[in-house]
C-alpha positions as CSV (number, residue, x, y, z in Angstrom):
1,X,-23.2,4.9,-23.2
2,X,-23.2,2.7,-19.7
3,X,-22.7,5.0,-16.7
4,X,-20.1,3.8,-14.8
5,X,-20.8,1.7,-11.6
6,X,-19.3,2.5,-8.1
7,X,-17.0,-0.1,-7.5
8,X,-17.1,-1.3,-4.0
9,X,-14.6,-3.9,-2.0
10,X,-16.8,-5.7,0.7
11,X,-14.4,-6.4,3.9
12,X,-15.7,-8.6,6.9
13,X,-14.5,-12.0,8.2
14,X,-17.8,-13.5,8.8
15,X,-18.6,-15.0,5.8
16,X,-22.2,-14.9,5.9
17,X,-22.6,-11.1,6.5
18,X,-19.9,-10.5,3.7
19,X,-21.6,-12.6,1.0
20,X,-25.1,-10.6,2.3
21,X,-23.8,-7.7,1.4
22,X,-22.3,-8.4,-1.8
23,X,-25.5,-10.0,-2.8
24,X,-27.1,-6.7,-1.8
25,X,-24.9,-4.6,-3.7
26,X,-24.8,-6.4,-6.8
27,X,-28.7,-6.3,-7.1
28,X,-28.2,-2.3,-7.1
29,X,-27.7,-1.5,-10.5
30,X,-25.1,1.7,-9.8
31,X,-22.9,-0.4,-7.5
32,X,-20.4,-2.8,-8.2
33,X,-18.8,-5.7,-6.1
34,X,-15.2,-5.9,-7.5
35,X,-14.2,-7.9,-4.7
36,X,-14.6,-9.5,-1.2
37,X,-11.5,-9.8,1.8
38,X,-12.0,-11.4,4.9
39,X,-9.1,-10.0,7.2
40,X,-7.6,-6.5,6.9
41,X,-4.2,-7.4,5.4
42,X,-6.3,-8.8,2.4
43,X,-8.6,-5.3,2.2
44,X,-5.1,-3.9,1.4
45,X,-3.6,-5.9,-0.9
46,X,-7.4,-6.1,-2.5
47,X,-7.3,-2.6,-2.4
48,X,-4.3,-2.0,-3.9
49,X,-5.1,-4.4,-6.8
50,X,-8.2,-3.4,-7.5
51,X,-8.6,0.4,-7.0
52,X,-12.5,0.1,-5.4
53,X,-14.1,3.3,-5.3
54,X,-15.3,2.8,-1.8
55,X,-14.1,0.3,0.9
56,X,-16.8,-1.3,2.8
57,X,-14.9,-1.7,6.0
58,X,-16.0,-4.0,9.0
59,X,-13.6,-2.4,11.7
60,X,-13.5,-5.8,14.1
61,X,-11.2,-7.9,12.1
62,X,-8.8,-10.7,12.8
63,X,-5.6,-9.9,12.3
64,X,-4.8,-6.1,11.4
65,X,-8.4,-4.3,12.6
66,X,-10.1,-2.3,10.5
67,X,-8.5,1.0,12.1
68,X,-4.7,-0.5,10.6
69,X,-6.4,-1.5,7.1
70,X,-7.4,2.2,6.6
71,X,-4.4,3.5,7.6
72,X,-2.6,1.3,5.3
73,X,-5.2,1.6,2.6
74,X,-5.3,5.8,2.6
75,X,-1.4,5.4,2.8
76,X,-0.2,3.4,0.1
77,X,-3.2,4.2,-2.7
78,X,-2.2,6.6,-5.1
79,X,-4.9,9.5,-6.0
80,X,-7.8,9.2,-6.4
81,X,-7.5,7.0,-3.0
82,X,-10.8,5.0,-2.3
83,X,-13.1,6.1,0.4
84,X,-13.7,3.9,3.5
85,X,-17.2,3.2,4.6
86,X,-16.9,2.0,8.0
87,X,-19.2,-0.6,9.2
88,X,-19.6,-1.2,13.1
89,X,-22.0,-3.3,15.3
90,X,-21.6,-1.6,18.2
91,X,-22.4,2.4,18.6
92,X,-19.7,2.1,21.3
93,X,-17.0,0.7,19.6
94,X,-14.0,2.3,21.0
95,X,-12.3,2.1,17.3
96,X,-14.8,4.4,15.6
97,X,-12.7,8.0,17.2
98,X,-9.6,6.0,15.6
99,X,-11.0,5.5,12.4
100,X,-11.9,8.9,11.7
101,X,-8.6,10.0,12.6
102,X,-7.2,7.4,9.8
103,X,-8.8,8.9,7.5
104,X,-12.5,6.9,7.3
105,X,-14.7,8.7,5.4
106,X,-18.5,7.5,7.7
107,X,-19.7,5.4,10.0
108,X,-23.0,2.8,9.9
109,X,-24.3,0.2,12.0
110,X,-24.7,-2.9,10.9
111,X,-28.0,-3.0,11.4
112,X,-28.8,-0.5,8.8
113,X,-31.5,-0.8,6.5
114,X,-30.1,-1.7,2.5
115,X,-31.7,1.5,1.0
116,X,-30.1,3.4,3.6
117,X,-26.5,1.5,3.5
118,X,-27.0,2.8,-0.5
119,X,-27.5,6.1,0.1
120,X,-24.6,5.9,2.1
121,X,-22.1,4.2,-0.4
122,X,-23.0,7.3,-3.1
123,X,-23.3,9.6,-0.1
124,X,-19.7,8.8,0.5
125,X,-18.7,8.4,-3.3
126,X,-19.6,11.7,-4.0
127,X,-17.3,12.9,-1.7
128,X,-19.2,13.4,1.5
129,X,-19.2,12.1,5.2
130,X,-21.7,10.2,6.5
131,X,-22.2,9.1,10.1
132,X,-25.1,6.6,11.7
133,X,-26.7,9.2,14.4
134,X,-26.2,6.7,17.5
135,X,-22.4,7.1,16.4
136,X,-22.2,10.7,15.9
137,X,-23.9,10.8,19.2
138,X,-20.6,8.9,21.1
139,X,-18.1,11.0,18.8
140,X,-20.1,14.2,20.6
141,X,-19.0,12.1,24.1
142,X,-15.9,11.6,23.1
143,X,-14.9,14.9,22.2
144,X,-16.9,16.7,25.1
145,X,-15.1,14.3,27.7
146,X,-11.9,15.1,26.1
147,X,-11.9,18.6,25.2
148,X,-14.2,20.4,27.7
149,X,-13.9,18.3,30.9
150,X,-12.7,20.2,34.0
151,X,-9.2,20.4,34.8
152,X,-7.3,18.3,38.1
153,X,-8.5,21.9,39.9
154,X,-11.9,21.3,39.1
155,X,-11.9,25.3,37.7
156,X,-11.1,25.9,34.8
157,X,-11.4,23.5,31.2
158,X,-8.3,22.2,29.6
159,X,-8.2,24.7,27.1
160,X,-10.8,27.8,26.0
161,X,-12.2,27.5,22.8
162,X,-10.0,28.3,19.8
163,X,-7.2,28.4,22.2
164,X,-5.0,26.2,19.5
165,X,-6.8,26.9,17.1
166,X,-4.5,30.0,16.0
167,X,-1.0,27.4,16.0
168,X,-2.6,24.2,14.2
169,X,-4.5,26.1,11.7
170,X,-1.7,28.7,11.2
171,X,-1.5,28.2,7.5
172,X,-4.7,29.3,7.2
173,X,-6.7,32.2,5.6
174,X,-10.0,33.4,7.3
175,X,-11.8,32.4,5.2
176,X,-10.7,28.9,4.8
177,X,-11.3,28.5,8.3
178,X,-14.7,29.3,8.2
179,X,-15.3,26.7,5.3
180,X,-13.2,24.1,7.7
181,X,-15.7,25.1,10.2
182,X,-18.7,24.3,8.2
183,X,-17.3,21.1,7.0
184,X,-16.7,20.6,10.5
185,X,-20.6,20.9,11.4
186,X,-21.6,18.3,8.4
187,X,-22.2,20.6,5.7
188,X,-22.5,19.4,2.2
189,X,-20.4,21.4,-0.7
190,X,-23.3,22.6,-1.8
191,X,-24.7,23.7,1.6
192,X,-21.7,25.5,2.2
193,X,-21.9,27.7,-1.3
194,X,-25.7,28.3,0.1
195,X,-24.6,29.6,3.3
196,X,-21.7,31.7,1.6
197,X,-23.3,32.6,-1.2
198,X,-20.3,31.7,-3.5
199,X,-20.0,29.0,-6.4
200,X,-19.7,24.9,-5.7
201,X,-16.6,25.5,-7.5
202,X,-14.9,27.7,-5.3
203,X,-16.2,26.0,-2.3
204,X,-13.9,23.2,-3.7
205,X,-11.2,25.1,-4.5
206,X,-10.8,26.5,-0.6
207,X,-11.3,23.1,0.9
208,X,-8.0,21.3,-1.6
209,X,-6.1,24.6,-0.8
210,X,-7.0,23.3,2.9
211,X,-6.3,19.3,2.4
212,X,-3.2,20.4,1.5
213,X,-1.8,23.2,3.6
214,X,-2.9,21.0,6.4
215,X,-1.5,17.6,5.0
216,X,-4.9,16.1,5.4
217,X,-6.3,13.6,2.5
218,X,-9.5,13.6,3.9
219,X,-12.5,15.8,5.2
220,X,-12.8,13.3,8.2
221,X,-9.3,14.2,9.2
222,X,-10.4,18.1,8.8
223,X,-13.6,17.5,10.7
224,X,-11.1,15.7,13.4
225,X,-8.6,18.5,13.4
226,X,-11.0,21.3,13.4
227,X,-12.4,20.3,17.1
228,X,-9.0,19.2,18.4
229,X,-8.1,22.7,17.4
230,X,-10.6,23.9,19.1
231,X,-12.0,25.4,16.1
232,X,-15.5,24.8,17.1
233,X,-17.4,23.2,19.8
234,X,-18.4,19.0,20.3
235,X,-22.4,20.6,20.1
236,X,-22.9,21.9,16.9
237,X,-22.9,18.6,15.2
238,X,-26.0,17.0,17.4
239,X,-28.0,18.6,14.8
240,X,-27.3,15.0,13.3
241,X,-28.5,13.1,15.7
């Protein structure tokens, strides 16, 4: 029996870079280009006919941005919704924080190397996040700027650690915030049932019990909320730098 194939929808209005990359992906035998949009409002409706595994998502696009087609995307698919590989030219592109709080499931340049664009695709198909380290490195700026610069006074930071924490993740049990925490750092499923010596199995039973006490639909959103809660600290993800 034929394995299936990752389907992937290719989005990016430059014609030549999209046709590149389908080309690329259709000479991978375990992807699959089930179609091609050039402007976000056609990565929806494309998305919505076609039910891709992964959307390969350029996020500068004319018309609705790629930021607006994600939303859209994540909003109107039913389950399982398709996960959105964002792909940027510029690590300093000022859409990248917006995109992971839409829901974007990884970041890469587009100067990637194919093997490593790939790996990314089934990185991200298997349910993972994957971020290009010159992006993490600005989502680490952002966040420290944000969350941990000094107050008008000059004294004292805008909130301590954990601070919110207790409201926003309310619904919580300890020990699902500890596995949001460790999602939050980059670890894999597996990792995480490593580090707390428990099953892959019940590793993914805390983190839908999470997804949905939270009303999150994806772990990008809970890697989001889980430093604006202050649940951890912008540093412990340079490890992926």
């Amino acid at each position: 029996m034929t394995e299936r194939r990752t389907r992937v929808l290719v989005v990016d209005d430059e014609i030549l870079i999209r046709e590149g990359l389908a080309a690329l992906l259709r000479a991978t035998p375990d992807l699959e280009v089930c179609g091609q949009a050039e402007s976000g409002e056609e990565a929806v409706a494309l998305a919505g006919e076609l039910r891709p595994d992964i959307v390969l998502m350029d996020i500068r696009l004319r018309g609705a941005d790629g930021v607006t087609a994600t939303e859209r995307i994540l909003a109107e698919a039913p389950d399982p919704r398709p996960r959105i590989l964002i792909l940027t030219t510029y690590d300093l592109d000022e859409y990248v924080y917006a995109a992971l709080r839409a829901g974007a499931a990884g970041f890469l340049l587009k100067d990637t190397p194919p093997e490593r664009l790939f790996t990314a695709i089934r990185t991200v198909a298997a349910g993972d996040m994957l971020f290009a380290p010159t992006v993490t490195r600005r989502l680490i700026e952002a966040y420290t700027t944000r969350h941990t610069a000094p107050a008008a006074s000059g004294d004292v930071p805008e909130s301590a650690p954990g601070e919110d924490a207790s409201e926003l993740l309310a619904p919580l049990t300890r020990r699902e915030r500890d596995i949001l925490g460790l999602v939050a750092r980059g670890l894999t499923n597996p990792e995480i049932a490593a580090r707390l010596t428990v099953s892959i199995s019940t590793v993914k039973t805390h983190i839908n019990r999470i997804m949905t006490k939270l009303d999150l639909t994806s772990r990008a959103q809970a890697v989001t909320l889980a430093y604006e809660s202050g649940l951890i600290r912008p540093a412990v993800v340079q490890r992926f730098s």
